[in-house]
N, C-alpha and C positions, 0 to 999 in steps of 0.2 A: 743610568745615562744622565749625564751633565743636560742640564737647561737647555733647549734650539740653540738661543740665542739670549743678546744681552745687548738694551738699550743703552748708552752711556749718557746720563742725564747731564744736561748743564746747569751748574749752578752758578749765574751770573747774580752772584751778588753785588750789591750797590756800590758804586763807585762812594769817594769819599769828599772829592770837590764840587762845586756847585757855581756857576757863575753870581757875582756879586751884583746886586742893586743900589748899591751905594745908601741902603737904609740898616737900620741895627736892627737883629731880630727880637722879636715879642719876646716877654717873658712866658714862664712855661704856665701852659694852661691844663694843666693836670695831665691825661693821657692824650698826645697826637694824632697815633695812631687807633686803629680797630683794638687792641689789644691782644693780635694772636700771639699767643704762647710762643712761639718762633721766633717769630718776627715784631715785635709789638707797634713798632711805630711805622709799619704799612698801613695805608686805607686810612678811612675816618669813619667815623661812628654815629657821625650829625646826619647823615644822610644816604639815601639810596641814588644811586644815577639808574636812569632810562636808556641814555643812546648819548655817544659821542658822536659826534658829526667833525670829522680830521681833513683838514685840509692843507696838506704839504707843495714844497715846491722844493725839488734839490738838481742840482748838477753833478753828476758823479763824478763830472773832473774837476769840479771845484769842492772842496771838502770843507769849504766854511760856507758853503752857499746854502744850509738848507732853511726853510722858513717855515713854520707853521702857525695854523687859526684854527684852533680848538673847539668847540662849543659844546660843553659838557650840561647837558641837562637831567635835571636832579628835582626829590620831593624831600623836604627837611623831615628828620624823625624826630626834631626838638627845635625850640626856638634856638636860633644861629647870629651871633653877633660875629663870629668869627671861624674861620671853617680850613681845611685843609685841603690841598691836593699833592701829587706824589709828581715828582716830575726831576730829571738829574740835569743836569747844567743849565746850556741856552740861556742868552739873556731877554728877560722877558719886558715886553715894551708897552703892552697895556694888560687891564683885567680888568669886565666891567661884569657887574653881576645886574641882572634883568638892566640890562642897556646904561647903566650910571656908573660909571667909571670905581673902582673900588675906592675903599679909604686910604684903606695902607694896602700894599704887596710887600712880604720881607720872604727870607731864606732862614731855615732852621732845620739843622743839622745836614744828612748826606742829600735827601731829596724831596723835603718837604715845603710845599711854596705853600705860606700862611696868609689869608686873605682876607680883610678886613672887610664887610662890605659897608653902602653909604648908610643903611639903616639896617634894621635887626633883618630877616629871613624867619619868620614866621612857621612854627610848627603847623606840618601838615600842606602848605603852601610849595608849588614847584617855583622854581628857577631856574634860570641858564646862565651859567658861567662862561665867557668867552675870553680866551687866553691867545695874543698873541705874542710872539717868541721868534728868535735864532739865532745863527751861532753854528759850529760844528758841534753835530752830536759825541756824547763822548760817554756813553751810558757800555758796558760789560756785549750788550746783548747786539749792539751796533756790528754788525761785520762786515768788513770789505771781500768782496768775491772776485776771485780769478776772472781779469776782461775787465774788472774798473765798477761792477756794480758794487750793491750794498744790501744784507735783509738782516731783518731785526729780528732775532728769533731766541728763546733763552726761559729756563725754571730757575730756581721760583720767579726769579723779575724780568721783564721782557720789554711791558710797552713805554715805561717810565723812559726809557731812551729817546720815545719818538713822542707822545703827546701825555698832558698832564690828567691826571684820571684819579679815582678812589682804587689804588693798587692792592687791591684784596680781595682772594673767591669768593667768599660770599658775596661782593658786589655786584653782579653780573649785568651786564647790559648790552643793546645794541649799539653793531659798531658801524657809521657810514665814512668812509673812506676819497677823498677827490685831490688824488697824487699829478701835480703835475713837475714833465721831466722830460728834457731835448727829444727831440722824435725819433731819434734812435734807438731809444730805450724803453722798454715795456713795463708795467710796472703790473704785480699780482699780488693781493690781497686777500681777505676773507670773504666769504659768503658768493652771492651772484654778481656777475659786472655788469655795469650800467651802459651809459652810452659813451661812448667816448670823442674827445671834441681837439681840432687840433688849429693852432693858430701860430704866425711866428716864428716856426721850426721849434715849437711846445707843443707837446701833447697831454692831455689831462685823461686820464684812467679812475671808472669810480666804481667801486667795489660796496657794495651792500651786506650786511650781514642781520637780519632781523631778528633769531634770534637772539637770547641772551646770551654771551660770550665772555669766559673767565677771562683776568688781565692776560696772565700768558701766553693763552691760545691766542694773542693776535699776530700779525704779521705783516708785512711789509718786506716786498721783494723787488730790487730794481736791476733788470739785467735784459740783456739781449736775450730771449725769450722766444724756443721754438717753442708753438702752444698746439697742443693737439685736443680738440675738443669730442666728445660724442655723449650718448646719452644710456642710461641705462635700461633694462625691461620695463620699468614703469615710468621713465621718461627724463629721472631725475638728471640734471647735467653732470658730465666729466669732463674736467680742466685741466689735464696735466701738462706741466712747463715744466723746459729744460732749459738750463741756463747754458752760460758758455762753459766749455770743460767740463762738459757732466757727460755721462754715458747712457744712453739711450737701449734700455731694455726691453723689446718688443715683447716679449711672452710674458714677461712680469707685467706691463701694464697690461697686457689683454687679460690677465687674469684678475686685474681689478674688480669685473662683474663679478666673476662668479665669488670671489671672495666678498662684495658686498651681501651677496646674497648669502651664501654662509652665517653670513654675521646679522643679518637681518631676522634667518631662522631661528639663532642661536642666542640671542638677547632683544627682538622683536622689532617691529618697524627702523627706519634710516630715520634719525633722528631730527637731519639736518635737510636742506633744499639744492645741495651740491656739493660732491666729490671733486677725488683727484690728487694733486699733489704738485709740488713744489720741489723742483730737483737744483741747487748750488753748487758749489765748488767756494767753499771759501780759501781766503789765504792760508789761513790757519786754523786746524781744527784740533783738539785731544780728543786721538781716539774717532770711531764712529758714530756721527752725531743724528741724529733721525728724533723730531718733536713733532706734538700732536695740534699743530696748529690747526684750528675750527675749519671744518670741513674741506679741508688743504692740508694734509701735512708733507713738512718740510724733512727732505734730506738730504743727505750730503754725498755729492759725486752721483750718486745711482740711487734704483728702490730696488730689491727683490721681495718676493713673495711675504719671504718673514717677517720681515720691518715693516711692510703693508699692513700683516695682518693685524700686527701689533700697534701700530700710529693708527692702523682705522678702527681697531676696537676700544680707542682711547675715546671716540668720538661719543660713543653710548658711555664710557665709565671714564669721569674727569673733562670731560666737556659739555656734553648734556646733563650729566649729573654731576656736579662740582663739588669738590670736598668745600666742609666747613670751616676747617682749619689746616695750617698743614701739619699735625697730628695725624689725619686721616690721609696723609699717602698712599695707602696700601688699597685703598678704594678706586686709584686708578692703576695702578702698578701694579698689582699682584692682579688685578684681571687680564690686564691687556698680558702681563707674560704667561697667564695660564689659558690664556686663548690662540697663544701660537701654537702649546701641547696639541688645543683641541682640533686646530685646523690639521696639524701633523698627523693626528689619529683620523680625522675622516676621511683626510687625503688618504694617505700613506699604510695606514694601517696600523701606525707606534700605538704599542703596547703599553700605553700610558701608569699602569698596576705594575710592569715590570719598571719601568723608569721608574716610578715613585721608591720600588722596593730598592733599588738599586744606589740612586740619591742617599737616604734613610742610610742604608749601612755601611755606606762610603765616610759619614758622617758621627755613627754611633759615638761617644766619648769625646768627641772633639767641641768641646765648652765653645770655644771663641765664635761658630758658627750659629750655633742658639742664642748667642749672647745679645743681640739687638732686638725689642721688641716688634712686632710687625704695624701695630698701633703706637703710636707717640715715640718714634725710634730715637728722637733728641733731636734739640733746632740745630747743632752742627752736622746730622746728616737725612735731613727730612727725605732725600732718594736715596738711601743705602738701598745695598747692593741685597742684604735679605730679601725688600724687599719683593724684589724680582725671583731670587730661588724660594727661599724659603716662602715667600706669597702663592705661589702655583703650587707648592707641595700641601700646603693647609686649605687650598681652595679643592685641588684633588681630595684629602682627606676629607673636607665636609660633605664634597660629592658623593663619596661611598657610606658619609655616613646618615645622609638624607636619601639617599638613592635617587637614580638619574631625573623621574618625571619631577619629584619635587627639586631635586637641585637646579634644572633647569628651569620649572618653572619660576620660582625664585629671581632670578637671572630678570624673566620676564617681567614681572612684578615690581623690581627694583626699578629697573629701568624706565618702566609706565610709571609710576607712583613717584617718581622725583623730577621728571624729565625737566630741561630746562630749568633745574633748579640747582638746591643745595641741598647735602646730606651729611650726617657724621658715621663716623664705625660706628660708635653705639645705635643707631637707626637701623644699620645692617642687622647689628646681633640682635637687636629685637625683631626685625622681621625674618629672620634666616629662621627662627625660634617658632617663631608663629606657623611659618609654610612649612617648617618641617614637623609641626606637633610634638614638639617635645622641648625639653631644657635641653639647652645646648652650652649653658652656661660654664661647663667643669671644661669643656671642648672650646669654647674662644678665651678662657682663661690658660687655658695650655700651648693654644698655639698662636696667640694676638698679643696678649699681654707677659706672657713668663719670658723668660731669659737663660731658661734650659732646655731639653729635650723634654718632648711634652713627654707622658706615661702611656705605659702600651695598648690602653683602652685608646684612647687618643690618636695613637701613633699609627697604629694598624685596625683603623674601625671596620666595619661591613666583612664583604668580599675579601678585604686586604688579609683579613686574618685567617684565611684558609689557603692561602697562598703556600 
């Protein structure tokens, strides 16, 4: 049997214009960006950020009105005469770094704002950079929604549309959020809401997130917003918004808890301090769009069960635990789609050995299907589509070939031992190795890195070979 289901990932890559400052950009100062294999001139390298602190203002019926004051707080991992941030258009009208207005602000290439500050930035020493800005946003991940809102939501690039940041997983940080927007309109964000404060016929909404959160998992939602709240067996909150034109599934969100808890048994505590979800209508979408935005994720028109299971087991693999590069795909994608299997088989009863057997010889001889690696699949398509099948079939496979308490516990382990952090494949396959006691090494070279059909030790390990 073919896969549940199937995420269709957005790749909003970087727009190509930038609003002008009317200064020449810097010469090149060796590497911009972090230097991921993908992507090389996302992020930078000089430093760690802690927390943004976002402070927007927009009108949704004015599409040049929106504004933002940024304040990205940062520890230098080298001494900094000059430093980068990621950010697409808007014109930007100051930048002071610890309160003294910078030396230079230039633009260099699609989205990088280069900033000179008045003195060095000292290794080891923090700072805050404070970026004010506006303009109509005009970043890939920007979408106008059915009823006149707007959410920002988008892989690999997402927040670079709405505030300037170190645009790279490994950077992770807290995000606080103080969106204000006519009192008609609700605005939803990441983590817990604050107070909210109305003046004007303004309403200011603030959105906390403490902890560390990849660029892409952020968010930013402005719509006319039924919000239905409750909380879970342990108390945790649920947030779910429905925008305008979206369809309202009762049984699917009741079944929110028990899928939390599912997935709580299943890869171990709720990583985060609040669920739920974020339901849109954009204007235009390709395809059926559902991302794993931090402890909210975001979908489009509706949620069912499947898409739940799969956006909220993102939160344990790819949000709590964040790839290192995007090489490492497969670290959120091939779990979140082999945890829809798993939900399928606790629910339901699917026979998950016959699925597997079935996939497999639907497949046998057909090259082009093995042909993408599961590990480093290529920077033109860091979410290929293997990922998702062919990722659930090699995570079944290690299952049967570790057996359930160690595969599962694994699961466990992974999850506690990176939380809030960052990981590569290579991490996994050493400790899949270690919890399983044995080389597993002939078994992730067959089915993570080759580009054929792994061999029949491989293909049919455990149980599967007496099928």
């Amino acid at each position: 049997m073919n896969p549940l289901w199937h995420k269709v990932a957005a790749l909003a890559l970087v727009a190509g214009s930038t609003a002008a400052l009317g200064m020449a950009p810097p010469p090149a100062i060796g590497s911009d960006g972090v230097g991921d294999p993908y992507f090389p001139q996302d992020g930078n390298g000089g430093y760690d950020v802690s927390r943004y602190d976002v402070k927007v203002s927009y009108d949704p019926a004015k599409p040049d009105s929106f504004a933002g004051d940024t304040t990205v707080h940062a520890s230098a991992k080298q001494d900094l005469d000059r430093f980068n941030l990621d950010l697409e258009g808007f014109t930007v009208s100051s930048v002071t770094v610890n309160g003294v207005p910078a030396r230079a602000v230039a633009r260099s290439g699609a989205h990088e704002l280069v900033i000179t500050p008045a003195s060095r930035v000292r290794r080891g020493s923090t700072f805050a950079v404070r970026v004010v800005y506006s303009g109509r946003p005009m970043g890939a991940s920007w979408h106008k929604l059915q009823g006149g809102g707007v959410d920002v939501t988008g892989e690999p690039h997402s927040a670079t549309a709405w505030f300037p940041l170190n645009d790279h997983p490994s950077d992770k940080a807290a995000l606080h959020l103080e969106a204000t927007v006519p009192a008609e309109w609700t605005v939803i964000g990441n983590g817990l809401p604050g107070p909210t404060s109305e003046r004007g016929g303004l309403k200011t909404f603030r959105w906390n997130e403490d902890h560390p959160i990849v660029s892409y998992a952020t968010t930013m939602a402005i719509d006319k917003f039924t919000v239905h709240t409750s909380k879970l067996a342990d108390g945790t909150p649920v947030i779910n918004a429905y925008g305008q034109n979206t369809t309202y599934l009762p049984d699917s969100e009741a079944l929110v808890p028990k899928i939390m808890d599912f997935l709580a048994k299943t890869f171990g505590p709720y990583p985060f301090d609040s669920t739920g979800s974020i339901v849109v209508a954009p204007e235009a979408t390709e395809g059926s769009l559902a991302l794993e935005t931090q402890t909210r994720p975001t979908y489009d028109g509706a949620f069912f069960d499947a898409s739940a299971v799969h956006e909220l087991a993102h939160q344990w693999f790819g949000d709590s635990v964040s790839f290192s590069d995007w090489r490492d795909g497969c670290l959120a994608e091939c779990f979140a789609q082999y945890t829809g299997q798993l939900w399928d088989e606790a629910e339901n009863g699917a026979d998950l050995d016959a699925s597997y057997r079935d996939i497999v010889a639907q497949h046998v001889g057909e090259a082009a299907y093995w042909a993408v690696p599961l590990y480093d699949p290529g920077k033109d398509r860091p979410l290929d589509y293997a990922l998702y099948d062919r990722g659930s079939l090699m995570l079944h496979a290690l299952r049967r070939t570790m057996g359930d308490g160690k595969f599962f516990g694994l699961l466990h382990h992974w999850t506690a031992a990176h939380r809030d952090g960052n990981a590569s494949w290579t991490d996994f396959e050493r400790l899949a190795a270690h919890d399983a006691g044995q080389d597993l090494s002939g078994f992730f070279q067959a089915w993570a890195h080759s580009t054929v059909m792994p061999p029949e030790p491989y293909l049919h390990p455990g149980p599967l070979k007496d099928s």
